[in-house]
C-alpha positions in Angstrom: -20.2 -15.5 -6.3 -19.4 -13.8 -9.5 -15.9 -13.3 -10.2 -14.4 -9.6 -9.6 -10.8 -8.3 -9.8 -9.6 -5.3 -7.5 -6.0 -3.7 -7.7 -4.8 -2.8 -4.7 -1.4 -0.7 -4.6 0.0 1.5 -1.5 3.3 3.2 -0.1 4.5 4.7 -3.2 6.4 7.6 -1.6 7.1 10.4 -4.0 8.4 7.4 -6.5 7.0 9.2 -9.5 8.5 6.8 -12.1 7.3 3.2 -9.8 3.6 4.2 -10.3 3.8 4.9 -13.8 5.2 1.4 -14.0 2.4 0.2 -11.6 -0.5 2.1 -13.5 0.5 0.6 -17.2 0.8 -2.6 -15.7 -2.9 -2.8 -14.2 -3.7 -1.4 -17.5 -2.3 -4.3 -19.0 -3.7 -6.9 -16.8 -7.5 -5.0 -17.3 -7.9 -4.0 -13.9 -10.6 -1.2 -14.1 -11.1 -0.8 -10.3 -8.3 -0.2 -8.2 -7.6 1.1 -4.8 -4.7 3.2 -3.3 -4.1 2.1 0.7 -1.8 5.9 1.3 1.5 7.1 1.7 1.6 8.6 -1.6 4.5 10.8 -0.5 7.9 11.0 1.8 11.5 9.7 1.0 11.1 9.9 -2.8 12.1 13.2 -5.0 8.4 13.9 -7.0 5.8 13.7 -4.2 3.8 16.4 -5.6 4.3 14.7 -8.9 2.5 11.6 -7.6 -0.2 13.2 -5.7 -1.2 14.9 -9.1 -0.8 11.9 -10.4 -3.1 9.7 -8.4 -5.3 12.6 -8.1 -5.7 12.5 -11.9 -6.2 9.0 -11.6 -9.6 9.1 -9.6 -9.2 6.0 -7.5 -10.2 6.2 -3.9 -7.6 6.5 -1.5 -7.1 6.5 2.3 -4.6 8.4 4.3 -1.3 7.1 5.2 0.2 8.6 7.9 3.4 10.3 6.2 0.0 11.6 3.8 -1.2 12.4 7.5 1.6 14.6 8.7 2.4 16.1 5.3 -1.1 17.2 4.9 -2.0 18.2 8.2 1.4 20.2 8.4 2.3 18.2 11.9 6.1 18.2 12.0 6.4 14.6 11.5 5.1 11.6 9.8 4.6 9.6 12.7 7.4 6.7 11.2 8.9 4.9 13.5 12.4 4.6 13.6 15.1 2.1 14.5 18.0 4.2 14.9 19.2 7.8 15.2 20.5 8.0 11.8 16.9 6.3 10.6 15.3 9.6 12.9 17.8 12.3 11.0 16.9 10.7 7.6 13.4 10.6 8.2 13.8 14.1 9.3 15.7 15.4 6.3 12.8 13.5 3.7 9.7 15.0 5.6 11.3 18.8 5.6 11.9 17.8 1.9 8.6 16.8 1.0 6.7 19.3 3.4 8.1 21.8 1.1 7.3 20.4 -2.2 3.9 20.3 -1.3 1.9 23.3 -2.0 -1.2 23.6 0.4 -3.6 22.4 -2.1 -2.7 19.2 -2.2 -1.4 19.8 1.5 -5.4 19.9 2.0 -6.4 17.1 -0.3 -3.9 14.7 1.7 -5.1 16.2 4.9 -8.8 15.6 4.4 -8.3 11.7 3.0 -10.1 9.3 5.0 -9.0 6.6 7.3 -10.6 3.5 5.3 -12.6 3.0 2.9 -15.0 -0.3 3.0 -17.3 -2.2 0.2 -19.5 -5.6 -0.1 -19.6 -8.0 -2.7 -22.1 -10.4 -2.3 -21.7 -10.7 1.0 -17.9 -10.4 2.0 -16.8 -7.4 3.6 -14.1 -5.7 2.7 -11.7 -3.1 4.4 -9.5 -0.7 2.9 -7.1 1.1 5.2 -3.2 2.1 5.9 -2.1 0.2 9.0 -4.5 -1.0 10.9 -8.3 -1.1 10.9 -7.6 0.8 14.4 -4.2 3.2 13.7 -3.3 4.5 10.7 0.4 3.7 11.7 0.3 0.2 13.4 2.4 -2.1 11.4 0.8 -5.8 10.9 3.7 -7.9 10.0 3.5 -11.2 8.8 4.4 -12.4 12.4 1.2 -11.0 14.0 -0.2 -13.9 15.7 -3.9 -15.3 14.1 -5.4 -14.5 17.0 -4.5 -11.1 16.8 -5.5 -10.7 13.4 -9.0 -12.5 13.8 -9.5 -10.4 16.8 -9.0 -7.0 14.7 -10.9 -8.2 11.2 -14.1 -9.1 13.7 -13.9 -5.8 15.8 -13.7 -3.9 12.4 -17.0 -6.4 11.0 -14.5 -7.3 7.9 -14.2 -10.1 6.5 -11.2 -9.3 4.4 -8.6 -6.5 5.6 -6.3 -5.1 3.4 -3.2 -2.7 4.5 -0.3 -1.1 3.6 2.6 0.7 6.0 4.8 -2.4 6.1 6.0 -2.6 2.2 5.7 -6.5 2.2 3.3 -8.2 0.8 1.1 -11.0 1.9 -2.3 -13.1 2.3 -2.7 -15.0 5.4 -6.3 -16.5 6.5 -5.6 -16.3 10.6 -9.2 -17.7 10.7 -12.0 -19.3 8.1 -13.9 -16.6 6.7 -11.3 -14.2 7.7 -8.2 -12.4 5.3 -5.2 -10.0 5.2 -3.8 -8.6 2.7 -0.7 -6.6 2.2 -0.4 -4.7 -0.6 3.4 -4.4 -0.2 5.3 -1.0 -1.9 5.0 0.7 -5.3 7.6 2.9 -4.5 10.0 1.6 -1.6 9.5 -2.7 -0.9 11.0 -3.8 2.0 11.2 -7.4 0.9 14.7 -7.2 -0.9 12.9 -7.1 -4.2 13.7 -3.7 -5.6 11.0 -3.9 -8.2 7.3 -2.3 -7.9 4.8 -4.0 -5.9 0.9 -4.2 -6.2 -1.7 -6.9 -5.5 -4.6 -8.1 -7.2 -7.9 -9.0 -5.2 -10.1 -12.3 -6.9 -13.2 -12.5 -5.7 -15.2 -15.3 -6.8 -17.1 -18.8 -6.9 -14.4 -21.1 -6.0 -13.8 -22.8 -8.8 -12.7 -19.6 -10.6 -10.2 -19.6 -7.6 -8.9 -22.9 -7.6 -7.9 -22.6 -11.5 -5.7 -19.7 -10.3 -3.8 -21.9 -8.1 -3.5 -19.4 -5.5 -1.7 -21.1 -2.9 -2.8 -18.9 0.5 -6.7 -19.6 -0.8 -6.5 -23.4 -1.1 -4.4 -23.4 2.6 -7.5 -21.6 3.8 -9.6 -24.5 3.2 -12.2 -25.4 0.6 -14.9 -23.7 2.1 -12.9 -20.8 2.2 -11.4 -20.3 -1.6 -13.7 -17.5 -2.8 -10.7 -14.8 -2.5 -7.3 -15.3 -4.5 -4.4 -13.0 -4.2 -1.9 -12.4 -6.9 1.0 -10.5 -6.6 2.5 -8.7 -9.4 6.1 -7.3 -9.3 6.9 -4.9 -11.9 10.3 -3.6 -13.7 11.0 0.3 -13.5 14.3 2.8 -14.1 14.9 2.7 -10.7 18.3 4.2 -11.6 16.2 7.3 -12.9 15.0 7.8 -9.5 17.7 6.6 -7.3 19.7 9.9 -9.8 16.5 12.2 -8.5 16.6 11.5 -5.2 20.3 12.7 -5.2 19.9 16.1 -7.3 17.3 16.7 -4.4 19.9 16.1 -2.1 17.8 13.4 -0.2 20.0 11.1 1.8 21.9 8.8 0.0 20.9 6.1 2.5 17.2 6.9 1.2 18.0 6.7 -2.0 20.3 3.5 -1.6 17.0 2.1 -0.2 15.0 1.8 -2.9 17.8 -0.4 -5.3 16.6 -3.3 -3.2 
């Protein structure tokens, strides 16, 4: 298999100033293709600045759900939420960002699809938001292997990769079979406050092996033809968290994003 490197970078939610970060660091690191798993917009000040932004860009995208409900003009994002105050604060960011959004890009959001797939030699590869099967199911790292096998062979992919749960990961739940998490750009849930965006290795496996990827060599040796790197990437958050405020976002929202 010849060696291939995809970016892979999701959840950036109106973090304008995160995906700049994100975008010169994948320039850095050469990465020519790159993919954008949704939720460009909600909880951050500038998510019409991002959508132009990523529009500009010209990398395929999928729909997120907050992209979902923003676009389609539903109400909601379809988030789910712990708490009351987590339900008034997720209020108070979607009338914010409904708003800011003038029905242009409203439509563009809107008209997104739900995944986005390509082969190389071979592997199958899935692009989506939460699930191969909901564009809101969360797949945590504690989904069980069984569950995870069960969805990848349902969807005919040999390697899933998602968004919606701003962690990332890699887990094999079966041989021949991957996850991948692209974590958050613009809001990580992982108490690391800095941007977040994987890089997808495809290749023979000794090209793997010298990356010392350490979820590829746990899948096995018959298995190492996929590495996963994860980069992590400095921004002025301080710029943003000051944003969020002169919008008049919640100042849990924007406590959120400082990690």
């Amino acid at each position: 298999m010849t060696l291939r490197r995809i970016a892979v970078y999701s959840d950036i939610h109106g973090n304008v100033g995160a995906l700049e970060a994100v975008y010169r660091d994948m320039d850095d690191a050469g990465l020519l293709e790159r993919y954008c798993l949704g939720d460009l917009v909600g909880y951050g000040a500038d998510p019409a600045g991002v959508v132009a932004r990523v529009r500009e860009s010209g990398d395929p995208v999928v729909q997120g759900n907050y992209d979902r409900g923003i676009g389609n003009r539903l109400g909601d994002c379809g988030c789910y939420y712990a708490t009351e105050q987590a339900r008034l604060d997720g209020q108070a960011s979607y009338d914010f960002t409904t708003a800011a959004i003038a029905d242009d890009d409203a439509a563009w959001l809107a008209g997104l699809p739900d995944q986005l797939r390509l082969e190389h030699e071979g592997a199958r590869l899935l692009f989506c938001h939460g699930s191969p099967r909901k564009v809101n199911e969360y797949l945590l790292p504690d989904r069980s292997d069984r569950q995870l096998e069960r969805l990848a062979r349902e969807a005919a992919a040999d390697v899933v990769c998602v968004g919606h749960v701003h962690i990332s990961y890699h887990r094999s739940p079966a041989p021949g079979v991957h996850y991948v998490s692209s974590g958050s750009v613009g809001k990580p849930k992982d108490g690391d406050s800095r941007a977040c965006w994987v890089e997808l290795v495809l290749g023979d496996p000794g090209h793997v092996a010298r990356l010392g990827d350490p979820a590829a060599a746990a899948a096995g040796a018959t298995d190492t033809w996929l590495a996963v790197v994860t980069h992590r990437v400095i921004y002025a958050i301080e710029t943003e968290v000051a944003a969020m405020r002169a919008a008049g976002l919640p100042e849990s929202l924007a406590r959120a994003i400082q990690g």
